[in-house]
Backbone as XML, in Angstrom:
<?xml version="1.0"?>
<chain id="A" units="angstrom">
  <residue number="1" name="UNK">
    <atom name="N" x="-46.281" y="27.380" z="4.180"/>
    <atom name="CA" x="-45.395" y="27.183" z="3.080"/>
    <atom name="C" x="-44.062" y="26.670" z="3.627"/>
  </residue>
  <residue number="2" name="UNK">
    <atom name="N" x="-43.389" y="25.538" z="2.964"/>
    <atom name="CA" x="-42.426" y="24.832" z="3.622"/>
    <atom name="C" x="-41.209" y="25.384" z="2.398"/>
  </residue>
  <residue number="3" name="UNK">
    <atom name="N" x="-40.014" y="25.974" z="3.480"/>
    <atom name="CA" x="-38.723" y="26.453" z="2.744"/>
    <atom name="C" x="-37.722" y="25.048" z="2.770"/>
  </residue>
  <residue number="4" name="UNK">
    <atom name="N" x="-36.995" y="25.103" z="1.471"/>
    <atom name="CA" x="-36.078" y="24.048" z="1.696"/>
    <atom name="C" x="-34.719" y="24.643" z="0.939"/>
  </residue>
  <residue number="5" name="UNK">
    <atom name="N" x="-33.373" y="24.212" z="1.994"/>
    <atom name="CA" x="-32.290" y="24.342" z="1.034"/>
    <atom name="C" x="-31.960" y="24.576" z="-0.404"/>
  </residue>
  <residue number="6" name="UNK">
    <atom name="N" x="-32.077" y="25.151" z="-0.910"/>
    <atom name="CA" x="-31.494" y="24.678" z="-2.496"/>
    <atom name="C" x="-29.807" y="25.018" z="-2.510"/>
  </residue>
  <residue number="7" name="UNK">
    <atom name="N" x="-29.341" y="24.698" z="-3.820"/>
    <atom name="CA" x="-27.838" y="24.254" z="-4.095"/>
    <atom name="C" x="-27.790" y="24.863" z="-5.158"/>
  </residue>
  <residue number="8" name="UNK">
    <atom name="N" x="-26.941" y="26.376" z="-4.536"/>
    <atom name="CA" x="-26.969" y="27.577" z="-5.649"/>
    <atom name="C" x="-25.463" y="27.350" z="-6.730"/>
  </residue>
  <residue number="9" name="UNK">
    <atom name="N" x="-25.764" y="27.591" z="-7.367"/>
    <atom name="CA" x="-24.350" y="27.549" z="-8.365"/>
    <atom name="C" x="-23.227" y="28.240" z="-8.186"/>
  </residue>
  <residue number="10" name="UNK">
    <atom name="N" x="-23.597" y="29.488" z="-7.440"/>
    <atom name="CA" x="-22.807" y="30.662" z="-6.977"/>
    <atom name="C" x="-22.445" y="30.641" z="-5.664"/>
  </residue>
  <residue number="11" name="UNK">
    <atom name="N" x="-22.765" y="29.142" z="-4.806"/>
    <atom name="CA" x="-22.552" y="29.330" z="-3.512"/>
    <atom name="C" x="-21.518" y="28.062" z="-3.644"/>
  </residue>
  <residue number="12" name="UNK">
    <atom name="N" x="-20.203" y="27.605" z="-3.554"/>
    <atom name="CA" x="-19.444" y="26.351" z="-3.431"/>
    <atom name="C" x="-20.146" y="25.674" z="-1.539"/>
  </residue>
  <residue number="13" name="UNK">
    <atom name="N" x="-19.994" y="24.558" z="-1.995"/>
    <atom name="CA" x="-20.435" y="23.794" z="-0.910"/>
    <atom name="C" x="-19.042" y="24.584" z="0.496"/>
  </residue>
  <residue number="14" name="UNK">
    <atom name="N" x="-19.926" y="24.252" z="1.563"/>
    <atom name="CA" x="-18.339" y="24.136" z="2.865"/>
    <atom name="C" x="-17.876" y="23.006" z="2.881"/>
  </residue>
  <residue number="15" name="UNK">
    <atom name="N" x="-16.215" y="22.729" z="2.609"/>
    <atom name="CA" x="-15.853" y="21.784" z="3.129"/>
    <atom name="C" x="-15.247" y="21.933" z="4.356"/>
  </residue>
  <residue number="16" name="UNK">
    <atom name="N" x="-14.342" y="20.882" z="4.802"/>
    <atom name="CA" x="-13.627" y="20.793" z="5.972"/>
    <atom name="C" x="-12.673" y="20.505" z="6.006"/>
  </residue>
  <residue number="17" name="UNK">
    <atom name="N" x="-12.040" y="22.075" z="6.148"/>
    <atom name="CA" x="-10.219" y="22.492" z="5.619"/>
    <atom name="C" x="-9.626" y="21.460" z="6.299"/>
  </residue>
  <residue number="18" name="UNK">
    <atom name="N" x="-10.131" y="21.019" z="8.010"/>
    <atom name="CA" x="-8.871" y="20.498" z="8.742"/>
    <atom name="C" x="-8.672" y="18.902" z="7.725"/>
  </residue>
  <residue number="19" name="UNK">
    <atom name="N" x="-9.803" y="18.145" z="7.340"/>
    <atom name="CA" x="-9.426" y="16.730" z="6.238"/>
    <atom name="C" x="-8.760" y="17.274" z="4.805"/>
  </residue>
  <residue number="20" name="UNK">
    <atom name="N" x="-9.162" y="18.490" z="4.157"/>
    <atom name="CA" x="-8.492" y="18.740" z="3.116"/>
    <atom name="C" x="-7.514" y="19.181" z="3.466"/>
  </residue>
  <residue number="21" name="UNK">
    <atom name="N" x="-6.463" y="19.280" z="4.718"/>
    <atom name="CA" x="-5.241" y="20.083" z="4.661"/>
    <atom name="C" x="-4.034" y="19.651" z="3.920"/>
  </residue>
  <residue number="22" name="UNK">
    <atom name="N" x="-4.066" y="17.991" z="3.841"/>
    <atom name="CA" x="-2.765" y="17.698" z="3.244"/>
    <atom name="C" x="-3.314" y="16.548" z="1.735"/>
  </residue>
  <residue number="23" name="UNK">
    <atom name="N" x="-4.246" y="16.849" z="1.625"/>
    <atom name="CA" x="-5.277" y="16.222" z="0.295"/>
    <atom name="C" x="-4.519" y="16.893" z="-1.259"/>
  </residue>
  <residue number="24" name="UNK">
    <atom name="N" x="-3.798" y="15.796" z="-1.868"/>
    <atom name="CA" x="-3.363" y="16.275" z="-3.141"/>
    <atom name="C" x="-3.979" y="16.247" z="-4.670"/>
  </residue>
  <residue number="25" name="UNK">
    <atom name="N" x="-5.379" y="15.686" z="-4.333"/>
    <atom name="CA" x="-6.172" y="15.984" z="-5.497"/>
    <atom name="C" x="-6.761" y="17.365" z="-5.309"/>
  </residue>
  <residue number="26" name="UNK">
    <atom name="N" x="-7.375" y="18.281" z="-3.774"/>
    <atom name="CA" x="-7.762" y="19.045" z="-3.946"/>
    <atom name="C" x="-7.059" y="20.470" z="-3.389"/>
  </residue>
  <residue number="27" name="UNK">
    <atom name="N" x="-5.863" y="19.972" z="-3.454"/>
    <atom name="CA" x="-4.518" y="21.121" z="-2.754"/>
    <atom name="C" x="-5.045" y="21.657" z="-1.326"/>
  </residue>
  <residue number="28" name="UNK">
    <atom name="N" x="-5.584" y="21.185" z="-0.528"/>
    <atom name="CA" x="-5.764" y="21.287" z="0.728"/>
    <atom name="C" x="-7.331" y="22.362" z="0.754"/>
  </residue>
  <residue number="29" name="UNK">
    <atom name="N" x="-7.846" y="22.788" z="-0.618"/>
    <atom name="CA" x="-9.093" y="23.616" z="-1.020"/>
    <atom name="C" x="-10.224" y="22.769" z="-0.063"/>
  </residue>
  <residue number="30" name="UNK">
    <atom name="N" x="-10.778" y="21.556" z="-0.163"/>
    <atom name="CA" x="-11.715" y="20.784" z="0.216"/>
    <atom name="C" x="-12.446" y="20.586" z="-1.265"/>
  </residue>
  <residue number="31" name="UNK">
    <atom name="N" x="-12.717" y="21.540" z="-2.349"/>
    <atom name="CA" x="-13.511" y="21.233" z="-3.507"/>
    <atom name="C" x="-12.748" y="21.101" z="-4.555"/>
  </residue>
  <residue number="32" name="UNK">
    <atom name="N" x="-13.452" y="20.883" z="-5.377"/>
    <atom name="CA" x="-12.699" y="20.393" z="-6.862"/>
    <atom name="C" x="-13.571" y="21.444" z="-7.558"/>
  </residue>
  <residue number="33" name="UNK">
    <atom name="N" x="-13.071" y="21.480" z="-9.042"/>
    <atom name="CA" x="-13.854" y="22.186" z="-10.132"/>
    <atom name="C" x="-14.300" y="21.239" z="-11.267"/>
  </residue>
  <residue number="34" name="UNK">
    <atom name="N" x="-15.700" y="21.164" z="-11.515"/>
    <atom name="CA" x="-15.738" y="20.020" z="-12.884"/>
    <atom name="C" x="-15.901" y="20.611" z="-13.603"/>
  </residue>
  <residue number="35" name="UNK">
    <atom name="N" x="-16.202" y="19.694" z="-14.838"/>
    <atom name="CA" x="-15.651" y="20.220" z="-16.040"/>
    <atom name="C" x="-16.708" y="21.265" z="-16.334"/>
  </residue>
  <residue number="36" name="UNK">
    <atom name="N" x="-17.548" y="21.456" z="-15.906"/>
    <atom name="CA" x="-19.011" y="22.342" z="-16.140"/>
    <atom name="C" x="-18.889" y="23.783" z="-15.007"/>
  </residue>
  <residue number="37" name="UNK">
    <atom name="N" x="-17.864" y="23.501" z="-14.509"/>
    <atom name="CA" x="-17.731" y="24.655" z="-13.728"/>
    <atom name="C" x="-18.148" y="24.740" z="-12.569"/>
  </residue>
  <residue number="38" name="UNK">
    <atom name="N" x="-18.532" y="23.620" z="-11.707"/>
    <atom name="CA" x="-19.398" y="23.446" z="-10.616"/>
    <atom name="C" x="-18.450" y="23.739" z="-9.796"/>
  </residue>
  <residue number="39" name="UNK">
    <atom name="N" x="-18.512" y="23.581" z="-8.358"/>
    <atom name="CA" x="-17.516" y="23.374" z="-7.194"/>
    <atom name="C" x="-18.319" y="22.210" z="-6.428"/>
  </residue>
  <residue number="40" name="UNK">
    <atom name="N" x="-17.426" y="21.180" z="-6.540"/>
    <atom name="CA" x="-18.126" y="20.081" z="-5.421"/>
    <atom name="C" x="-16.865" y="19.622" z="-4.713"/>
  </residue>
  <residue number="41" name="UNK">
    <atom name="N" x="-17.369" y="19.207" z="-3.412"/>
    <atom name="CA" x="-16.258" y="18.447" z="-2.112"/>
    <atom name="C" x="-15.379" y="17.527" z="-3.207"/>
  </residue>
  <residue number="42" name="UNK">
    <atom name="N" x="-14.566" y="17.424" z="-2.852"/>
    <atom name="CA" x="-13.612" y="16.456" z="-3.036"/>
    <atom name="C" x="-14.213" y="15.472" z="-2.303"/>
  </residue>
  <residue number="43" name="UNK">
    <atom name="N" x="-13.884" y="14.140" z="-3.534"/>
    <atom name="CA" x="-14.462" y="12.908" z="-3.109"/>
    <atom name="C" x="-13.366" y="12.603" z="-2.704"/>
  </residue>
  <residue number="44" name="UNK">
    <atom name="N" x="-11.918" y="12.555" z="-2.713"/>
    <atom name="CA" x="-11.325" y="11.851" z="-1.420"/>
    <atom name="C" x="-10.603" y="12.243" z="-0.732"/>
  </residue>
  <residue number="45" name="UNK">
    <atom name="N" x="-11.028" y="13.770" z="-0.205"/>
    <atom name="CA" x="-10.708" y="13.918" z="1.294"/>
    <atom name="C" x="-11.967" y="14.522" z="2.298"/>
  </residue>
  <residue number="46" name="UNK">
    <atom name="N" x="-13.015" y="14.291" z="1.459"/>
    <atom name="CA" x="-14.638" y="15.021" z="2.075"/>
    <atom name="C" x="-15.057" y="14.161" z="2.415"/>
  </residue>
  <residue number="47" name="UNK">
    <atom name="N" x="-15.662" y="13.568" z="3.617"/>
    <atom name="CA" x="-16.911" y="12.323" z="3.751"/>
    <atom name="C" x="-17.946" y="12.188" z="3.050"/>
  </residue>
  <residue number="48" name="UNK">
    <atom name="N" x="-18.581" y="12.033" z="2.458"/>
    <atom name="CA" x="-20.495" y="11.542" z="1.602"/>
    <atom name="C" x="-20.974" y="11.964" z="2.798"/>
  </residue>
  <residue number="49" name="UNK">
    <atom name="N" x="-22.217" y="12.852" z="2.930"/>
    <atom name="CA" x="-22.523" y="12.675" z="3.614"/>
    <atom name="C" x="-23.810" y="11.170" z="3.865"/>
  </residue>
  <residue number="50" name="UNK">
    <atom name="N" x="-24.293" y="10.928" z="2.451"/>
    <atom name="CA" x="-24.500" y="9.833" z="2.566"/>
    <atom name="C" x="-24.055" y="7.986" z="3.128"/>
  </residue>
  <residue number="51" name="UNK">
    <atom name="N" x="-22.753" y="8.445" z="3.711"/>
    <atom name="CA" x="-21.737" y="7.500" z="3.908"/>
    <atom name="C" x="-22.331" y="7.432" z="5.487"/>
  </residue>
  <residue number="52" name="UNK">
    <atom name="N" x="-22.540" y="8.429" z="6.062"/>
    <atom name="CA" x="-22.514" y="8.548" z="7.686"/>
    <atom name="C" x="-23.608" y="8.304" z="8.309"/>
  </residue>
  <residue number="53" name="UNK">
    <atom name="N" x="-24.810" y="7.430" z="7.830"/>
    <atom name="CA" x="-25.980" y="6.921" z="8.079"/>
    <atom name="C" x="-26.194" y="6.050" z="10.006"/>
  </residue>
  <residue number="54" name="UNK">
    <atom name="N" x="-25.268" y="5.805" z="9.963"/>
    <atom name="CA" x="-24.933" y="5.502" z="11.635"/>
    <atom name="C" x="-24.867" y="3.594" z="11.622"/>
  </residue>
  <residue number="55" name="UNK">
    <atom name="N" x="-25.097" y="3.469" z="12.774"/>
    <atom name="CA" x="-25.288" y="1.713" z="12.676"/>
    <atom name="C" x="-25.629" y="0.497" z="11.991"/>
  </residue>
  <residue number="56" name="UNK">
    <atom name="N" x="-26.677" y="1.393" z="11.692"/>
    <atom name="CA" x="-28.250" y="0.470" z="11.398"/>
    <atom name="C" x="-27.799" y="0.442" z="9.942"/>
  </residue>
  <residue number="57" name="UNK">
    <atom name="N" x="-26.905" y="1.120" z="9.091"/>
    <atom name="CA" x="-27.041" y="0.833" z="7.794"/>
    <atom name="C" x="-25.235" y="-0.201" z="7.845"/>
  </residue>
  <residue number="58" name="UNK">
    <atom name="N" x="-24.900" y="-0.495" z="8.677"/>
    <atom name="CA" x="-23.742" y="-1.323" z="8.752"/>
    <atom name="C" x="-24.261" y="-2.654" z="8.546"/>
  </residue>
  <residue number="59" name="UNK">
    <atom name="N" x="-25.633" y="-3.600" z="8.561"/>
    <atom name="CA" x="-26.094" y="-4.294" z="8.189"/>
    <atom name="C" x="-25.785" y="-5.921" z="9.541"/>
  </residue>
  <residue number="60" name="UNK">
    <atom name="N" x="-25.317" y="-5.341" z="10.664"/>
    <atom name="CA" x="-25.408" y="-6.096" z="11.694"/>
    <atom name="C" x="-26.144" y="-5.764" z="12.473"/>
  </residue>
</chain>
């Protein structure tokens, strides 16, 4: 039987205080609150982690 991550409602993601320290959309928190009550990274002081794919998706 194969276990996988899930993405609890009650657990806020980790961000990474040292990029959110001086971030003024998310007061140095790393997450935001939406309107549904979620906690997700701040999109602009968190990386995607989809963003960090390495070389090969730089398209040279």
């Amino acid at each position: 039987m194969a276990y996988a991550s899930h993405r609890s409602p009650l657990r806020p993601p980790r961000p990474d205080l040292t990029l959110a320290r001086d971030c003024e959309q998310c007061l140095g928190w790393g997450t935001v609150v939406t309107r549904d009550g979620d906690h997700e990274l701040c999109h602009v002081c968190q990386p995607d982690p989809a963003d960090t794919e390495g070389p090969a998706a730089s398209g040279s």
